[in-house]
Biopython code that builds the backbone (N, CA, C, O; Angstrom):
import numpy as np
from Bio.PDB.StructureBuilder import StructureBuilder

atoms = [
    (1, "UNK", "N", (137.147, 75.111, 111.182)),
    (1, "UNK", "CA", (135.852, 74.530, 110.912)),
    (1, "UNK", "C", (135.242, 75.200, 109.686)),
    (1, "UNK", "O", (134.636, 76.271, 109.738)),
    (2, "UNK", "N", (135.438, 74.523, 108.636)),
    (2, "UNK", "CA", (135.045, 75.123, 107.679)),
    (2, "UNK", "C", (132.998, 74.513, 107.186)),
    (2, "UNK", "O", (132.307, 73.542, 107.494)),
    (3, "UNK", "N", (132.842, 75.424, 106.556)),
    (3, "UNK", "CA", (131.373, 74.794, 106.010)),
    (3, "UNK", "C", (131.080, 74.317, 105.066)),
    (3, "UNK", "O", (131.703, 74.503, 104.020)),
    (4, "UNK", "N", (129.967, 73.507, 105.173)),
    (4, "UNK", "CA", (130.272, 71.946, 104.305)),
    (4, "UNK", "C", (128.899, 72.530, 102.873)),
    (4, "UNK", "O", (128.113, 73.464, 103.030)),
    (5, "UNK", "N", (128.966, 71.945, 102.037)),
    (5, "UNK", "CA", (128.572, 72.534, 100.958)),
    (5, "UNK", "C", (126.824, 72.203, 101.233)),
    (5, "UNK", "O", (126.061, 72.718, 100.415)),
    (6, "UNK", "N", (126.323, 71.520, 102.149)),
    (6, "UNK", "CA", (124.794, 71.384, 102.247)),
    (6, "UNK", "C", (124.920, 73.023, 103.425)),
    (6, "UNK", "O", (123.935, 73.735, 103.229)),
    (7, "UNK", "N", (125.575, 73.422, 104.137)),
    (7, "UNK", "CA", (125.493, 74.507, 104.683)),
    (7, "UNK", "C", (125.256, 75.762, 103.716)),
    (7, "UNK", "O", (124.365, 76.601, 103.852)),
    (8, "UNK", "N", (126.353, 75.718, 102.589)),
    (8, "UNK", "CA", (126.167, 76.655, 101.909)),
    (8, "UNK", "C", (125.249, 76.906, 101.323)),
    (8, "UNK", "O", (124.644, 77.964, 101.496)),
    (9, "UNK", "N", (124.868, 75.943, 100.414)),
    (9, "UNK", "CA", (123.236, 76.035, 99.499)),
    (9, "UNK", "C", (122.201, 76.491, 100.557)),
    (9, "UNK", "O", (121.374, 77.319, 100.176)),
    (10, "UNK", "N", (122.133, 75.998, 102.004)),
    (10, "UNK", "CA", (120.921, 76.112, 102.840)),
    (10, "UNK", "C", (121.048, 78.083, 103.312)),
    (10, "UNK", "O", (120.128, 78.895, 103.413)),
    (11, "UNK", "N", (122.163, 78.233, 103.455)),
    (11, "UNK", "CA", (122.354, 79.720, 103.255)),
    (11, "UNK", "C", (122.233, 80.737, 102.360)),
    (11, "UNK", "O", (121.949, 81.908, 102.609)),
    (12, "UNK", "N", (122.490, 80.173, 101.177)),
    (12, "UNK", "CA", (122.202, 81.161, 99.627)),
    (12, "UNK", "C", (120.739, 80.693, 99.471)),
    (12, "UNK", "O", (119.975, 81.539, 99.007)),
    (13, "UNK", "N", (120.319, 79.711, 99.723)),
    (13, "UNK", "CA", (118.332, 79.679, 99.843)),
    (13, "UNK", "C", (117.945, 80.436, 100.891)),
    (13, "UNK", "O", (117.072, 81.289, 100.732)),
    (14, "UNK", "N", (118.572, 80.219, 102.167)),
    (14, "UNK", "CA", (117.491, 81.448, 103.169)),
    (14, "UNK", "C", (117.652, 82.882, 102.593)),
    (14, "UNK", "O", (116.710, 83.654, 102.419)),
    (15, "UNK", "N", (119.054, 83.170, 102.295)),
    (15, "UNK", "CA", (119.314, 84.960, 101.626)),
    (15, "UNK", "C", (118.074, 85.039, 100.513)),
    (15, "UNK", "O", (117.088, 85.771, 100.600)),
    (16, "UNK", "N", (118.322, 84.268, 99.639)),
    (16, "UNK", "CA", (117.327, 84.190, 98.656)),
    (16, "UNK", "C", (116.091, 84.294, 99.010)),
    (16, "UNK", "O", (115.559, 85.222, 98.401)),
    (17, "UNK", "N", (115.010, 83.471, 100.108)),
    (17, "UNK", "CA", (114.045, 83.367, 100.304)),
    (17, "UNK", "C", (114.059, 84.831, 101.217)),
    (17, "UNK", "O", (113.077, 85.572, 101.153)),
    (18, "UNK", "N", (114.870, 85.076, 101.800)),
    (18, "UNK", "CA", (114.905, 86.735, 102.571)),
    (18, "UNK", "C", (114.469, 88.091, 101.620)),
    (18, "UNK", "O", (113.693, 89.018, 101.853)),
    (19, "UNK", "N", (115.216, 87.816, 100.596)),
    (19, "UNK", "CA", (115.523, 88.976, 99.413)),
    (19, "UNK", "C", (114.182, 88.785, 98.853)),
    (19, "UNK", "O", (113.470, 89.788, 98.914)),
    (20, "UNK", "N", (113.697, 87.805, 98.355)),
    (20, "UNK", "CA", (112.136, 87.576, 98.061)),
    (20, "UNK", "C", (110.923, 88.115, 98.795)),
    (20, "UNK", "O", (110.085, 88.681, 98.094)),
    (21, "UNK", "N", (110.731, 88.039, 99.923)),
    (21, "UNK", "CA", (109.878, 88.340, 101.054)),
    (21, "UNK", "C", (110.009, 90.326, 101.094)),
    (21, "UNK", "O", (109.218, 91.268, 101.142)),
    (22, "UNK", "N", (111.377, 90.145, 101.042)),
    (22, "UNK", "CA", (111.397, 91.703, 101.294)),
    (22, "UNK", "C", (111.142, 92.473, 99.809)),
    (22, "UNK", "O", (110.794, 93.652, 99.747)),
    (23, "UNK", "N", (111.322, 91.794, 98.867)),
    (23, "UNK", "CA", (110.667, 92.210, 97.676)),
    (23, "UNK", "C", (109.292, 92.238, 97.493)),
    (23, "UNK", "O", (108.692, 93.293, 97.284)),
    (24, "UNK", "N", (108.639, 90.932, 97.569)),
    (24, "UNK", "CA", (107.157, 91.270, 98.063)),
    (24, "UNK", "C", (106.506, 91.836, 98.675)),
    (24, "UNK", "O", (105.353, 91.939, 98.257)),
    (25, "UNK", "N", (106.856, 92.518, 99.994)),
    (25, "UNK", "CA", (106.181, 93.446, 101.136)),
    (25, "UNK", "C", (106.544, 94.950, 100.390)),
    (25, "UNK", "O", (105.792, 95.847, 100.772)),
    (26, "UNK", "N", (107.515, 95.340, 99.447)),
    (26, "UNK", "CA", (107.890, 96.442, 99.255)),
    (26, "UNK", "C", (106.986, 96.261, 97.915)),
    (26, "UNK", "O", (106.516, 97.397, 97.852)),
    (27, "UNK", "N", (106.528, 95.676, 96.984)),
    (27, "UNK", "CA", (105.868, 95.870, 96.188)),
    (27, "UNK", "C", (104.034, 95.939, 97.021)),
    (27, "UNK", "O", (103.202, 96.845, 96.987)),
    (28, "UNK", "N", (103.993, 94.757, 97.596)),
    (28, "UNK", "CA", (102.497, 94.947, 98.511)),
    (28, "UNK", "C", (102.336, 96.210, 98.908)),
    (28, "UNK", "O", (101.463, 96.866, 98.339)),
    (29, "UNK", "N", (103.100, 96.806, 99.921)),
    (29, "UNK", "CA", (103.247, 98.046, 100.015)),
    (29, "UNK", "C", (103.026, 99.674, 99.291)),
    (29, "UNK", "O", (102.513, 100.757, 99.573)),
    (30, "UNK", "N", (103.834, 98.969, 98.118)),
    (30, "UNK", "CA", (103.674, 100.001, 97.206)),
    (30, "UNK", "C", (102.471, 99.922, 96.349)),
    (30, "UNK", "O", (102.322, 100.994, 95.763)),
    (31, "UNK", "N", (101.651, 99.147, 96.086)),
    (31, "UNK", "CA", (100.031, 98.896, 95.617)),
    (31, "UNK", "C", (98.829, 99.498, 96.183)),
    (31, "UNK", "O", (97.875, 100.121, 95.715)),
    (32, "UNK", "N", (99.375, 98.902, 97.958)),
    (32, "UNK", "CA", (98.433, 99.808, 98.743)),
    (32, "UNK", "C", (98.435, 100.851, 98.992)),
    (32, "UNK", "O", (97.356, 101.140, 99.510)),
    (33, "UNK", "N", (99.444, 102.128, 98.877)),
    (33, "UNK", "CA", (99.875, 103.248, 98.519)),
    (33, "UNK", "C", (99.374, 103.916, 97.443)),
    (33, "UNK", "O", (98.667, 104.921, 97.515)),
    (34, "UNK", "N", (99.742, 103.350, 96.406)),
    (34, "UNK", "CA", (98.659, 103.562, 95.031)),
    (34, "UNK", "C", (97.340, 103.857, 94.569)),
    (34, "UNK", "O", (96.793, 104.693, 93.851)),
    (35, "UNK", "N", (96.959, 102.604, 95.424)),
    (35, "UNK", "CA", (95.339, 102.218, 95.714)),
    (35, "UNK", "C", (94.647, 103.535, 96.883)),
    (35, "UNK", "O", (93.506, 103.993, 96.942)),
    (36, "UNK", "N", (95.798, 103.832, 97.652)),
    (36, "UNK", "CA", (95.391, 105.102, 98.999)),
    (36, "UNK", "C", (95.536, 106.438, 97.973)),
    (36, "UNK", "O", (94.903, 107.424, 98.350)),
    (37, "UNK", "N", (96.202, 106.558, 96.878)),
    (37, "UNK", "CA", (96.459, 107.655, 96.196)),
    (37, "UNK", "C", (95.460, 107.665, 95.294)),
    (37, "UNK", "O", (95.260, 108.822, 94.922)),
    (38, "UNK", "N", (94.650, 106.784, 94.710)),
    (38, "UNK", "CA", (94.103, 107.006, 93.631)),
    (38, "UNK", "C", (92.846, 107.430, 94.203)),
    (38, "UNK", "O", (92.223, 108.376, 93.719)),
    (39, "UNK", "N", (92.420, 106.749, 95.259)),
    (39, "UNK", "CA", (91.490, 106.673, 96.539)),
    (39, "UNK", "C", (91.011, 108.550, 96.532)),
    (39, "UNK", "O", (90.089, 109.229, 96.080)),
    (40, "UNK", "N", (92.179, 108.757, 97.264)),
    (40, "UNK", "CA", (92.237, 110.125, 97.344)),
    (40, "UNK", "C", (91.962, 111.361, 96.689)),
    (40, "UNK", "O", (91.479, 112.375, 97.192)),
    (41, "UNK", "N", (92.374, 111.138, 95.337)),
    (41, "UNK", "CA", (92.307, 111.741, 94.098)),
    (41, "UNK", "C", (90.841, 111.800, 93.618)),
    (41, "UNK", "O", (90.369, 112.715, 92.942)),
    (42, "UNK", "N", (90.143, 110.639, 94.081)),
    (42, "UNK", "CA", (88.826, 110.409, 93.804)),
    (42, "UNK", "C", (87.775, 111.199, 94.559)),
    (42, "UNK", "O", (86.771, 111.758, 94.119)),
    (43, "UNK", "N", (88.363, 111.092, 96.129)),
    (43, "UNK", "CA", (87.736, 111.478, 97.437)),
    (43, "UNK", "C", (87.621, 113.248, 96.970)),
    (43, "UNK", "O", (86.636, 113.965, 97.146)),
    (44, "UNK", "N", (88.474, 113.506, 96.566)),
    (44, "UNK", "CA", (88.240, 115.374, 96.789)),
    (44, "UNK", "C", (88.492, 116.004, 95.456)),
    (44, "UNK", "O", (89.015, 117.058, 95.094)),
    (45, "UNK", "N", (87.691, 114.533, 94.588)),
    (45, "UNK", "CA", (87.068, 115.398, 93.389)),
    (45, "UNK", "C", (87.679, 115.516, 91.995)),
    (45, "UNK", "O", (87.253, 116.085, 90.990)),
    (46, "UNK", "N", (89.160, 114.595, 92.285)),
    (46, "UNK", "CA", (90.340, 115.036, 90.917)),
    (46, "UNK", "C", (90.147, 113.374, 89.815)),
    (46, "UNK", "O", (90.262, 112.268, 90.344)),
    (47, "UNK", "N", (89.938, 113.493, 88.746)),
    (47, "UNK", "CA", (90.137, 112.234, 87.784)),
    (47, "UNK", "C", (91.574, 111.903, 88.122)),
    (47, "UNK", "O", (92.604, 112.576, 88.121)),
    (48, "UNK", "N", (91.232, 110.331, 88.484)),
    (48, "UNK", "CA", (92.409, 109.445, 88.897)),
    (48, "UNK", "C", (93.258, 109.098, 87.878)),
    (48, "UNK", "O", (94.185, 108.311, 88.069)),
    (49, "UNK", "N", (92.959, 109.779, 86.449)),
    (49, "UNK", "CA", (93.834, 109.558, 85.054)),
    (49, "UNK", "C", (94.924, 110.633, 85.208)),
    (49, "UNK", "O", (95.982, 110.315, 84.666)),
    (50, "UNK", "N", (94.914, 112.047, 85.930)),
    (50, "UNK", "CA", (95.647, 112.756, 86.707)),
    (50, "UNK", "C", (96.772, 112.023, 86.467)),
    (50, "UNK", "O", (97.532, 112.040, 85.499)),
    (51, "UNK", "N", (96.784, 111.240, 87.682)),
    (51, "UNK", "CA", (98.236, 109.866, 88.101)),
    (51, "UNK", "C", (99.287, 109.671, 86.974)),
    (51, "UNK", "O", (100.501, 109.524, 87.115)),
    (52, "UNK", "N", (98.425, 109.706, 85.603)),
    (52, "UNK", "CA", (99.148, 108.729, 84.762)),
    (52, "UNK", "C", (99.535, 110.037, 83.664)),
    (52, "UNK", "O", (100.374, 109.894, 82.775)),
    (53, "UNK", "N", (98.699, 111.449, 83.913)),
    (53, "UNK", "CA", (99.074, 112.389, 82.914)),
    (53, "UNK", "C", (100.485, 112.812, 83.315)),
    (53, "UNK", "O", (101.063, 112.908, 84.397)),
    (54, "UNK", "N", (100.954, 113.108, 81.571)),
    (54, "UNK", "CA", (102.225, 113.703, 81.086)),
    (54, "UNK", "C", (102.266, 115.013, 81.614)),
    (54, "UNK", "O", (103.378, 115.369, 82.002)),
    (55, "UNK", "N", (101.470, 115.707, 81.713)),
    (55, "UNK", "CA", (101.026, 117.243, 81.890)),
    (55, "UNK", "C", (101.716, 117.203, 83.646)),
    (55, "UNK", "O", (102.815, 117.754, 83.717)),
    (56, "UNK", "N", (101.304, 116.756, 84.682)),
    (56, "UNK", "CA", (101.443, 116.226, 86.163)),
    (56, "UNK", "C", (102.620, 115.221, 86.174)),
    (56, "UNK", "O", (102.918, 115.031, 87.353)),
    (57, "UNK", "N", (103.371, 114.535, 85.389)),
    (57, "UNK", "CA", (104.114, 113.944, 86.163)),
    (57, "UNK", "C", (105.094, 114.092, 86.994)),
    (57, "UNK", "O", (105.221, 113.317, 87.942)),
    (58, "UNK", "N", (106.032, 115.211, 86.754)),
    (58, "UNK", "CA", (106.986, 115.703, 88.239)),
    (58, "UNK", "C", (105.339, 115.831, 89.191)),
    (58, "UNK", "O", (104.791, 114.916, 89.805)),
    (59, "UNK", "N", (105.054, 116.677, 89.099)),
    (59, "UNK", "CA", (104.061, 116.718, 90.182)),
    (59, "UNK", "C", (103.673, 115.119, 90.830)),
    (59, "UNK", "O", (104.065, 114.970, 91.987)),
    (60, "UNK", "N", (103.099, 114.169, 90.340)),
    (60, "UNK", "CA", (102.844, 113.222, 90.552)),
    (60, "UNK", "C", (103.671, 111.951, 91.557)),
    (60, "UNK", "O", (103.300, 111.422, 92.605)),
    (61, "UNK", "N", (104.748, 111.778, 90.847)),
    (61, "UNK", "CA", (106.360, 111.324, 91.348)),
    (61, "UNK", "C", (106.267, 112.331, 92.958)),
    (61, "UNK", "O", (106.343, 111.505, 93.867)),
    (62, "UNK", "N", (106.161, 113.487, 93.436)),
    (62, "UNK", "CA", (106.259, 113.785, 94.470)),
    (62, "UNK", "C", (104.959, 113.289, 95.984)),
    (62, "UNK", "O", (104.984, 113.211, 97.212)),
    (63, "UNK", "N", (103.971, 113.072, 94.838)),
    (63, "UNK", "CA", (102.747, 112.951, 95.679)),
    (63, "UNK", "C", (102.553, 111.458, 96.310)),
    (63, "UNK", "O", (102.146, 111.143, 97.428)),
    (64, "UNK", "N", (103.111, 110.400, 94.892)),
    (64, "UNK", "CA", (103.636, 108.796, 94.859)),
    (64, "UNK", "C", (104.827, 108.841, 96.359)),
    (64, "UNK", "O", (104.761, 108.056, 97.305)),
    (65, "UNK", "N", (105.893, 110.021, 96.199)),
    (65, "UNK", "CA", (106.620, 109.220, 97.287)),
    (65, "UNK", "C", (106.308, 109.722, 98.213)),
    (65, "UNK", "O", (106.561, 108.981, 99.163)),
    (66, "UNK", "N", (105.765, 110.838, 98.590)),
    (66, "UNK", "CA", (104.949, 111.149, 99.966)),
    (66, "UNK", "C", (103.976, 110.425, 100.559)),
    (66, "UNK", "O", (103.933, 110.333, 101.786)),
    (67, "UNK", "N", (103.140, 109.864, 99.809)),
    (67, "UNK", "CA", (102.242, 108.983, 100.387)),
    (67, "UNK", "C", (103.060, 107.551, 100.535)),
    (67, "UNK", "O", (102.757, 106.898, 101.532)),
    (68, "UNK", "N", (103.783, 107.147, 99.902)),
    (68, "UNK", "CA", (104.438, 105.672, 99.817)),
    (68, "UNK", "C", (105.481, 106.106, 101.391)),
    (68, "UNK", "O", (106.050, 105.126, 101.872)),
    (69, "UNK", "N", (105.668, 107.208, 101.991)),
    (69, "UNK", "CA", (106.385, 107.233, 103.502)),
    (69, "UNK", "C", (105.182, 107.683, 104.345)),
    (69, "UNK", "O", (105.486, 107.762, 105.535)),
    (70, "UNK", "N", (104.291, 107.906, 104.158)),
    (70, "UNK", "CA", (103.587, 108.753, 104.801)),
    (70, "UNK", "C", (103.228, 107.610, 106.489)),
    (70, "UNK", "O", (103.097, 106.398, 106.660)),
    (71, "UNK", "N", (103.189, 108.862, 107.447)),
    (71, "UNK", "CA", (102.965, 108.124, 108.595)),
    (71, "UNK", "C", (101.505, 108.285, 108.860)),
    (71, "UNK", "O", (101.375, 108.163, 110.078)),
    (72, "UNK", "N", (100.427, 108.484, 108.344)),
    (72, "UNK", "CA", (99.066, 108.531, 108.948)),
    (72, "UNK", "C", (98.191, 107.745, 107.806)),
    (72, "UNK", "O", (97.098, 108.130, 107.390)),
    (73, "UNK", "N", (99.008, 106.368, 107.308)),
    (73, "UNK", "CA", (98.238, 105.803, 106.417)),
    (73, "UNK", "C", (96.670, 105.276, 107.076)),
    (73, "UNK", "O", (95.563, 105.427, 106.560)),
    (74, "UNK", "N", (96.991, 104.668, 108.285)),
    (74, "UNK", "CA", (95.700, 104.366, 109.030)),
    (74, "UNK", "C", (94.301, 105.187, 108.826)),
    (74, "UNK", "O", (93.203, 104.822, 108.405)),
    (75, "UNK", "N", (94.894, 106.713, 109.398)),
    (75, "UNK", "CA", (94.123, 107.677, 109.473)),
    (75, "UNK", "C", (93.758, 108.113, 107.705)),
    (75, "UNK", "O", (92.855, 108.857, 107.322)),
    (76, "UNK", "N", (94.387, 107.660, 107.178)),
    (76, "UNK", "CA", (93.454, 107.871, 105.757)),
    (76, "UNK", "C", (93.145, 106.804, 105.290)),
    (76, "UNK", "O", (92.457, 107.048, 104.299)),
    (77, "UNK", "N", (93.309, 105.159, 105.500)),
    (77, "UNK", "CA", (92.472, 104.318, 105.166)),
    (77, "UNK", "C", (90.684, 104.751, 105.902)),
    (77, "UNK", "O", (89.643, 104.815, 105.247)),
    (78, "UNK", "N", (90.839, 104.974, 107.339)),
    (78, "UNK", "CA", (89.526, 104.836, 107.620)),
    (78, "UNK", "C", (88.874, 106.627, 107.383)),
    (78, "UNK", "O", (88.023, 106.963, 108.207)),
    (79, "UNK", "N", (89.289, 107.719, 106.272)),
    (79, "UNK", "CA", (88.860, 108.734, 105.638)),
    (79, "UNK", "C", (88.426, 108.230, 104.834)),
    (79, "UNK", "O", (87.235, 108.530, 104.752)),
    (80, "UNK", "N", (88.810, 107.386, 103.917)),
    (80, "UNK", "CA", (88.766, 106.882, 102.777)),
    (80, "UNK", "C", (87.357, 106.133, 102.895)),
    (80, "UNK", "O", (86.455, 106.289, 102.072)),
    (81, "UNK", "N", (87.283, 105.381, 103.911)),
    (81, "UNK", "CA", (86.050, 104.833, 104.258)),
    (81, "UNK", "C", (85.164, 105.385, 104.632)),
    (81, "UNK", "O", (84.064, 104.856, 104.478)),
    (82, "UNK", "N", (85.266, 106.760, 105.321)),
    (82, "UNK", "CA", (84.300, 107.296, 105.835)),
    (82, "UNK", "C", (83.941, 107.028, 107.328)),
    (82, "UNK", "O", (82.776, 107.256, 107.654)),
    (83, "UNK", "N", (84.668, 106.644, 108.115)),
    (83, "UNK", "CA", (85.315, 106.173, 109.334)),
    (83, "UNK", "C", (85.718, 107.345, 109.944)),
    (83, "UNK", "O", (85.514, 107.454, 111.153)),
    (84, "UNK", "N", (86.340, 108.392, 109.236)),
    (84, "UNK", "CA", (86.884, 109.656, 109.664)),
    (84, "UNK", "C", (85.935, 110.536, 109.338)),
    (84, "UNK", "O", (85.188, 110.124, 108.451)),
    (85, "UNK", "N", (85.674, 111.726, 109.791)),
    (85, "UNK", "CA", (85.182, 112.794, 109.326)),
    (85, "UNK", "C", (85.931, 114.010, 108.996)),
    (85, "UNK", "O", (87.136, 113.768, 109.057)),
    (86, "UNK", "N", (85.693, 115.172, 108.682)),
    (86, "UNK", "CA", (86.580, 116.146, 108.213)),
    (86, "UNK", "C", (87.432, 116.523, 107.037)),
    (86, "UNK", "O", (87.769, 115.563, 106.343)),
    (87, "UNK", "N", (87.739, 117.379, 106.760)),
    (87, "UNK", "CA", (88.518, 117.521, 105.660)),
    (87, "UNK", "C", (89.923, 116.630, 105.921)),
    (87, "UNK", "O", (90.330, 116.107, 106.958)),
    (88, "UNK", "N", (90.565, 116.670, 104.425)),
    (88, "UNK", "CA", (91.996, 115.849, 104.940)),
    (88, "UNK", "C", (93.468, 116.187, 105.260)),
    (88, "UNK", "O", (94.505, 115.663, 104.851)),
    (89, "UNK", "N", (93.251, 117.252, 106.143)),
    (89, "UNK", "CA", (94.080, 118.020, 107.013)),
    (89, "UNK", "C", (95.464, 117.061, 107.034)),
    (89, "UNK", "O", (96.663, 117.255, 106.835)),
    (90, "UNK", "N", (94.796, 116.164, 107.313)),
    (90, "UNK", "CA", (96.002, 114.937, 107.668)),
    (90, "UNK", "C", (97.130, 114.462, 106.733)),
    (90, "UNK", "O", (98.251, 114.035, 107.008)),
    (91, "UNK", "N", (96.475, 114.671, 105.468)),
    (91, "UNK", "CA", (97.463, 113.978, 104.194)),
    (91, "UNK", "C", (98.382, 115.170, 103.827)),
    (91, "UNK", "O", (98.070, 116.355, 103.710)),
    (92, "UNK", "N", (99.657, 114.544, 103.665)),
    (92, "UNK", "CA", (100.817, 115.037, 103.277)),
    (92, "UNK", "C", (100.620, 115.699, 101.883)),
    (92, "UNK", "O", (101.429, 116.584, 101.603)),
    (93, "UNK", "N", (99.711, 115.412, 101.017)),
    (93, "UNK", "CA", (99.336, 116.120, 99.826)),
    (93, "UNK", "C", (98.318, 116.297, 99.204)),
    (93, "UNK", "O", (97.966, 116.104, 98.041)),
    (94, "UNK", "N", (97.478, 117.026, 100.863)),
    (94, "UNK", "CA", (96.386, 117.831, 100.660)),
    (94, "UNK", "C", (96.571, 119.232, 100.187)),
    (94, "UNK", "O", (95.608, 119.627, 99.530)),
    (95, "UNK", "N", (97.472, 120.039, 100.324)),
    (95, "UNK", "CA", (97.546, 121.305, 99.186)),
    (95, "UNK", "C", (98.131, 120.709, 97.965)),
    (95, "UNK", "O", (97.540, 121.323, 97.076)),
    (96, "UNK", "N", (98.756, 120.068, 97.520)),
    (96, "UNK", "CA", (98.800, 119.756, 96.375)),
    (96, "UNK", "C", (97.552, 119.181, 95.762)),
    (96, "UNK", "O", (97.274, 119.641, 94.655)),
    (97, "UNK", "N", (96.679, 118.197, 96.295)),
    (97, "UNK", "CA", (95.126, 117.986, 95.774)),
    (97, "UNK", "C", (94.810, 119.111, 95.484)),
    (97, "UNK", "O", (94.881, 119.285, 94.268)),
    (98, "UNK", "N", (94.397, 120.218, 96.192)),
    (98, "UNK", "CA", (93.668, 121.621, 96.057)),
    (98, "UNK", "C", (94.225, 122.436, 94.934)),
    (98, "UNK", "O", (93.601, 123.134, 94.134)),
    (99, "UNK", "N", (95.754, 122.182, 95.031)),
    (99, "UNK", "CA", (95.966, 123.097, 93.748)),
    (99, "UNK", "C", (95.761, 122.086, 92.205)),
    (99, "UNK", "O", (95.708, 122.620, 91.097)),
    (100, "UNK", "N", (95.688, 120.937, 92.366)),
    (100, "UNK", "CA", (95.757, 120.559, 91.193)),
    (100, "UNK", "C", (94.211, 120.515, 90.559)),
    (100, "UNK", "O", (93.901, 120.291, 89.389)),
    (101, "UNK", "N", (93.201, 120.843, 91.871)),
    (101, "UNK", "CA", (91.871, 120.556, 91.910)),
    (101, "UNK", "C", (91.146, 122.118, 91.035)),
    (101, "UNK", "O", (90.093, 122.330, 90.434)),
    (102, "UNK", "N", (92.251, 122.881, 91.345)),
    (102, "UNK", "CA", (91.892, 124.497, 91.020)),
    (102, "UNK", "C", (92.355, 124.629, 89.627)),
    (102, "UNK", "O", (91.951, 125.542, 88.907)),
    (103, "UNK", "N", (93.426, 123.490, 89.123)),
    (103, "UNK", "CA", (94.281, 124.011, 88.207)),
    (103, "UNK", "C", (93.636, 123.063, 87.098)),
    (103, "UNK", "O", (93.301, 123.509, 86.001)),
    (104, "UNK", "N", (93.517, 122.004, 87.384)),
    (104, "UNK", "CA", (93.312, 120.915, 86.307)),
    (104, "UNK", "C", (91.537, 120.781, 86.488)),
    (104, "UNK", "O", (91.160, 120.776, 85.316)),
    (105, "UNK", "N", (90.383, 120.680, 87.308)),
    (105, "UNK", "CA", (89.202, 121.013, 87.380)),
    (105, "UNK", "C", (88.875, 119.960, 87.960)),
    (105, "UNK", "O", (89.492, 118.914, 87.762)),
    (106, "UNK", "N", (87.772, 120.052, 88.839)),
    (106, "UNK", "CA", (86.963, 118.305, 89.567)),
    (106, "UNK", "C", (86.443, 117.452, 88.345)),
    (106, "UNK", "O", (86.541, 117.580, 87.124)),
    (107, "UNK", "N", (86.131, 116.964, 88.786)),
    (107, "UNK", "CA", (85.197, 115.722, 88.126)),
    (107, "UNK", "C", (84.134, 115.777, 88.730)),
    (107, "UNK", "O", (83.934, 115.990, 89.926)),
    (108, "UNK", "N", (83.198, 115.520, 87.638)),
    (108, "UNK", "CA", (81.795, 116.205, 88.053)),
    (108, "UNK", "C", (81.201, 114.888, 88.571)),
    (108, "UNK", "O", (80.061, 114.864, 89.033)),
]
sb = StructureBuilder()
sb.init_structure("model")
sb.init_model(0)
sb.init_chain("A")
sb.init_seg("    ")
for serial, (resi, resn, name, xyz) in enumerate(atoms, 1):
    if name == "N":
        sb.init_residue(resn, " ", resi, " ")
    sb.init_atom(name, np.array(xyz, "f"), 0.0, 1.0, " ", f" {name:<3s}", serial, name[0])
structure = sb.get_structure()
């Protein structure tokens, strides 16, 4: 039983429409990550141009993929809002904020 060529096309369109979807959620994903990082950067005082400096970028690249796995995104959307109280004990690159906050200076 072989498959007939309207089978095939209807199969290389669902892969296709699969590979699409999962491209979109991984870019959506990665925006709102961004948007939680820049967020952050803002929240405890650091210029969000940081992100994009030459001076920080290894640094940066580590902070991007920690937050882009991070498991307590919830718990820092509603920090972010002010929903939470407390310092941000919670984020995976809260000593790195602090040192870059000591090293590079707040924003006034």
């Amino acid at each position: 039983m072989g498959m007939t060529s309207s089978q095939i096309i209807i199969a290389i369109l669902m892969l296709g429409a699969t590979i699409t979807l999962l491209v979109t959620v991984r870019k959506y994903m990665a925006a709102a990550s961004e948007r939680r990082m820049v967020s952050m950067l803002e929240s405890v005082g650091l210029d969000p141009a940081i992100a994009s400096s030459g001076d920080t970028e290894a640094i940066m690249k580590e902070v991007r993929q920690r937050c882009q796995t991070c498991a307590t995104e919830d718990v820092c959307e509603r920090w972010l809002v002010g929903d939470k109280r407390g310092d941000n004990v919670f984020c995976p690159n809260a000593k790195v904020f602090d040192a870059l906050r000591t090293t590079a200076g707040a924003v006034d």
